[in-house]
N, C-alpha and C positions, 0 to 999 in steps of 0.2 A: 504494500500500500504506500502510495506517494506520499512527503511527509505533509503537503498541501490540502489532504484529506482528511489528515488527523486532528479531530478537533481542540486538542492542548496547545496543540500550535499555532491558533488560530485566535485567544487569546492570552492577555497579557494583565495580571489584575495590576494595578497603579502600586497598590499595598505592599507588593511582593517586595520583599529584599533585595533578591537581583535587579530587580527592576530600581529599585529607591537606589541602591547601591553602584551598579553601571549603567544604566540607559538613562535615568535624572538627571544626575550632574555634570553628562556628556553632553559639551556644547554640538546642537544642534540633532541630540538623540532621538529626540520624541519629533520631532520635525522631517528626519528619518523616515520612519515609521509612518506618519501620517501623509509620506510622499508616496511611500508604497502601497498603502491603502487599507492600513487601520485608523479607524474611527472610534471617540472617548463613546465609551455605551456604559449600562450599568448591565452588570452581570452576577446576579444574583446578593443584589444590592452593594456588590462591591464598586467601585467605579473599576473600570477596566477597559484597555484596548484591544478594540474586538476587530480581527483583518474581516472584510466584506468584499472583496472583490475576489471574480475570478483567480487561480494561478497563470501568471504570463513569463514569457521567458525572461523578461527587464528582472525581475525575481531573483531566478535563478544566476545571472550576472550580478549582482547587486550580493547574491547571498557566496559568490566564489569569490567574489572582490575583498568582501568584509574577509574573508575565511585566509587569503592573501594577504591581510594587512596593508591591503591598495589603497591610497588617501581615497574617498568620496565624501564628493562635497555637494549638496542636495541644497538649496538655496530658495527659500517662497518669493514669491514675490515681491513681497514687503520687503524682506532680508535684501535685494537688491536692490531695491528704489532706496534704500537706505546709505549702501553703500556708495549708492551714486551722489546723495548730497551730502554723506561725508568727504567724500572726492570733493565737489564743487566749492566744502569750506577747506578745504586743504591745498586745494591750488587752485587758481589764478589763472594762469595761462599758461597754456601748453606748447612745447615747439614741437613743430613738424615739421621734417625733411622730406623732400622729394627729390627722388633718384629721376634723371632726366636721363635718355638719350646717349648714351657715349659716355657714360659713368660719372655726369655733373650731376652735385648734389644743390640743390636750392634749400633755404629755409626761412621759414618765417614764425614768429611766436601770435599767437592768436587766443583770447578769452576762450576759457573751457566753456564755457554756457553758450557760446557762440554758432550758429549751425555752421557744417560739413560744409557745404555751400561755398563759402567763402576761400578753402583751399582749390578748390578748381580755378576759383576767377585770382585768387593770387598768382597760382602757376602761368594762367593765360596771359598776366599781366609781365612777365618772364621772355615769352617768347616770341622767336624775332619774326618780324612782319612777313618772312614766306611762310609762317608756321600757326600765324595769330588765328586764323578761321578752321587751324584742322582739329578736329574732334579727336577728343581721347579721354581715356579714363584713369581713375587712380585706384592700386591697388594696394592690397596689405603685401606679406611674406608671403602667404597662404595662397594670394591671387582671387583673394575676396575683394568686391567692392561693394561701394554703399551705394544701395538701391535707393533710399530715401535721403536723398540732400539737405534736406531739414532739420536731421539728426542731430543733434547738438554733439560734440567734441566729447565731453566727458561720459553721454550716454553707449557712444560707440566705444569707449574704455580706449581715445586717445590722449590719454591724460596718463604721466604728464610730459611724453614724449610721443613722438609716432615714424616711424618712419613708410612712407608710401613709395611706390612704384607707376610711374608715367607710360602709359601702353597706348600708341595712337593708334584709331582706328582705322587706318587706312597705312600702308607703308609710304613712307616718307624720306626715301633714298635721293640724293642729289639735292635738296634743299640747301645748304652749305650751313651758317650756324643755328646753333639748338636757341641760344638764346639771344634775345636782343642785344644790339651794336652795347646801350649804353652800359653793361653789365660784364659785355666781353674782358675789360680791363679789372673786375672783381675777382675773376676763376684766379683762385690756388690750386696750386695740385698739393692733395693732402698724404702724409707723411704716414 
């Protein structure tokens, strides 16, 4: 019999020792648990956590992970919106570098509350007049980019550095430089 059958395992009374003794005072234990899909019930007028849902296999990963001693970190939503506006009192402004073309890097520092938005039109602001109307995007390491340019800096967890990646949409061979004239005499080659 699977152990997902057996009703002991299905719950958990609050009362219990092991429970008050490891799962309580484990940041973010009972959060855990209430991600996986136990819910506060009374069970036989105990208060207890009683699992209700199906077994699914996020379960089974989740119970080989724990059994590996693998970090997992389970996060509500609150627990994030939280961390986001302790970010926004903790910095200020963010730099962001952009990897351009031919391995120049650009940067500019810009308000964390600020939207995404504003790193495209800085970069455009960059580049030289054969280059100013071509379309391109910015991407992470990953070669993610942001779908929604409204985004604010600190919500996309570019805080309180970022570095991006410039990928134009079209190939841009024979153009001559990446960046505008007035800028040419800023390139360092970095060490």
């Amino acid at each position: 019999m699977p152990v997902g059958d057996v009703p002991k395992f299905k719950s958990i009374r609050l009362g219990n020792n092991a429970y008050q003794n490891k799962i309580a005072p484990a940041i973010g234990g009972r959060a855990f648990l209430e991600a996986i899909g136990f819910v506060e019930q009374e069970n036989n007028e105990d208060p207890a956590l009683v699992f209700t849902r199906k077994p699914d296999e996020h379960l089974v990963e989740a119970l080989g992970a724990l059994k590996e001693g693998q970090m997992l970190t389970l996060r509500t939503k609150e627990m994030r919106e939280k961390d986001e506006l302790n970010a926004t009192k903790k910095y200020k402004y963010t730099l962001v570098r952009v990897r351009l073309p031919g391995n120049i890097l650009i940067q500019g520092v810009f308000g964390c509350s600020k939207p995404f938005s504003n790193v495209p039109l800085f970069v455009a602001s960059t580049l030289s007049s054969a280059l100013v109307a071509s379309e391109f995007s910015l991407r992470d390491a990953a070669g993610q980019f942001v779908e929604d340019e409204n985004t604010s800096l600190v919500q996309l967890g570019h805080v309180s550095a970022a570095l991006l990646h410039m990928v134009f949409t079209e190939p841009i061979e024979g153009v001559g430089d990446v960046v505008a004239d007035e800028y040419l005499d800023q390139i360092r080659e970095l060490e």
